[in-house]
N, C-alpha and C positions, 0 to 999 in steps of 0.2 A: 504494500500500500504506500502509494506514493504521495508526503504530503502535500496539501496543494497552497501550501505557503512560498516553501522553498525549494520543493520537489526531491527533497532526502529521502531515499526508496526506505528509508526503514521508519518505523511507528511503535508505540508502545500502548496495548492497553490498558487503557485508566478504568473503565467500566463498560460492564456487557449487560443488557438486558432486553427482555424480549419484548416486540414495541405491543402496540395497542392491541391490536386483531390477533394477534401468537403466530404470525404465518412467517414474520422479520424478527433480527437482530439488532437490536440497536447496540453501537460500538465506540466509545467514547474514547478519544486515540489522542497522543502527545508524541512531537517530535522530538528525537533526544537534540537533533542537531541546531535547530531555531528555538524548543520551547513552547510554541506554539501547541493549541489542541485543538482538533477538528473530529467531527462527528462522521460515522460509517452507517449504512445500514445493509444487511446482508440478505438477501431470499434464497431457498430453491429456486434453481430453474426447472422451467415446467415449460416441455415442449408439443407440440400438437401434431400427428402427421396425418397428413389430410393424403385423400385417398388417390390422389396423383401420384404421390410418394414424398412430396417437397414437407418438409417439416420449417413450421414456425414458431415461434414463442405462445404460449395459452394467453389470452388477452378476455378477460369479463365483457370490454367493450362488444367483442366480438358476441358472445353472448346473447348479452341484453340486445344488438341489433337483431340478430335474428329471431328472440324471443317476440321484440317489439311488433315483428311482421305477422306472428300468430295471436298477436293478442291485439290486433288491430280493429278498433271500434268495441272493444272490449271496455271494462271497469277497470284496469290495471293502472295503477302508477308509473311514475320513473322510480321510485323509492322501493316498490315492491320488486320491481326490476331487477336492480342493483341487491337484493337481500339473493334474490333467487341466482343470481350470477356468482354470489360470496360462497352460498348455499353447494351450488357446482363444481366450485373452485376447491372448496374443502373437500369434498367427496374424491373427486378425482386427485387431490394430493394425497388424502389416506388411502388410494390403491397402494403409496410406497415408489409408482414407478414415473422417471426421470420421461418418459415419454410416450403417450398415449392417444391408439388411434381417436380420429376425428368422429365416427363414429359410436365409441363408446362415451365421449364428451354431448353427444345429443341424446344418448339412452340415459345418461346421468342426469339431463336437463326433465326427462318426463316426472320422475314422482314429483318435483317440490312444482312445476308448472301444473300436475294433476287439481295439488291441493289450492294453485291459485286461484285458477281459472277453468272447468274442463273443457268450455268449446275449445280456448284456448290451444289446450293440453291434445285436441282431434286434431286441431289443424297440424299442429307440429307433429302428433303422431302418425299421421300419415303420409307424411315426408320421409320419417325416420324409422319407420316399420313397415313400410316400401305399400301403401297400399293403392292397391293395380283397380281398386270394385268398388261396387256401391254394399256389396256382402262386406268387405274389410272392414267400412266404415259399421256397417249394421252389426258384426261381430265383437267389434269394439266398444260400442256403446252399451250392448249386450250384455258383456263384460261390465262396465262401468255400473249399469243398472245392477248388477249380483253383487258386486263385492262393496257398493253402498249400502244394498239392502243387507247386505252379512253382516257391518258395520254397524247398523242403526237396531238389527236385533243385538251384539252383543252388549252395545249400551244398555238396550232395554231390561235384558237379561241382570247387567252388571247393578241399575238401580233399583231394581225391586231386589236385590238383597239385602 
């Protein structure tokens, strides 16, 4: 780390803590050779390989754009947007791995999009669960109708105890 006073490649740390969100380092550094003290912050990188082969850096912006297309004329915020994109961001960093396809980055996006919005949650899913029909869509919602209805008895279940 080169500081950016006097540009002496060497630094010492003064203090290390982990910043707001736990996802950085914050690194509180002093040069031996000017004295000076300047601030670091460190991430994982976290890369995306999109299905051409080309890998990029994981970006939320990227996200919430494309979120914002499926929840277009919907009730959605920018604010709910941004939770759901942190929401991804986390999930896909605890898989553990340094780089992950572009694919499994849009099947990450469906639960927390389910619980925002579900028209929402069709449009994107059937971009990203490839649906060819008007059966894919009717299978899906199918789906969405049972596993609410399973939801709502086990609450019902849960309160009359």
């Amino acid at each position: 780390m080169h500081c950016p006073f006097c540009r002496n490649s060497d630094s010492r740390v003064v203090d290390s803590r982990t910043a707001d969100d736990g996802s950085s380092i914050r690194r509180r550094r002093e040069c031996p050779a000017c004295g000076k003290r300047f601030t670091t912050v460190e991430t994982a990188s976290l890369s995306v390989v999109k299905r051409n082969g080309v890998t990029e850096p994981f970006s939320r912006d990227k996200i919430v754009s494309g979120v914002k297309k499926a929840c277009q004329g919907r009730p959605v915020s920018d604010d709910q947007l941004a939770l759901l994109a942190q929401r991804v961001e986390e999930t896909v960093r605890a898989s553990g791995q340094a780089e992950i396809n572009a694919q499994d980055v849009g099947l990450a996006i469906l639960p927390p999009l389910r619980e925002l919005d579900e028209i929402a949650y069709l449009r994107f899913a059937s971009v990203y669960q490839g649906f060819d029909t008007l059966d894919d869509f009717e299978a899906a919602i199918a789906r969405l109708r049972e596993e609410d209805a399973a939801s709502a008895r086990s609450e019902a279940s849960g309160a009359s105890e």
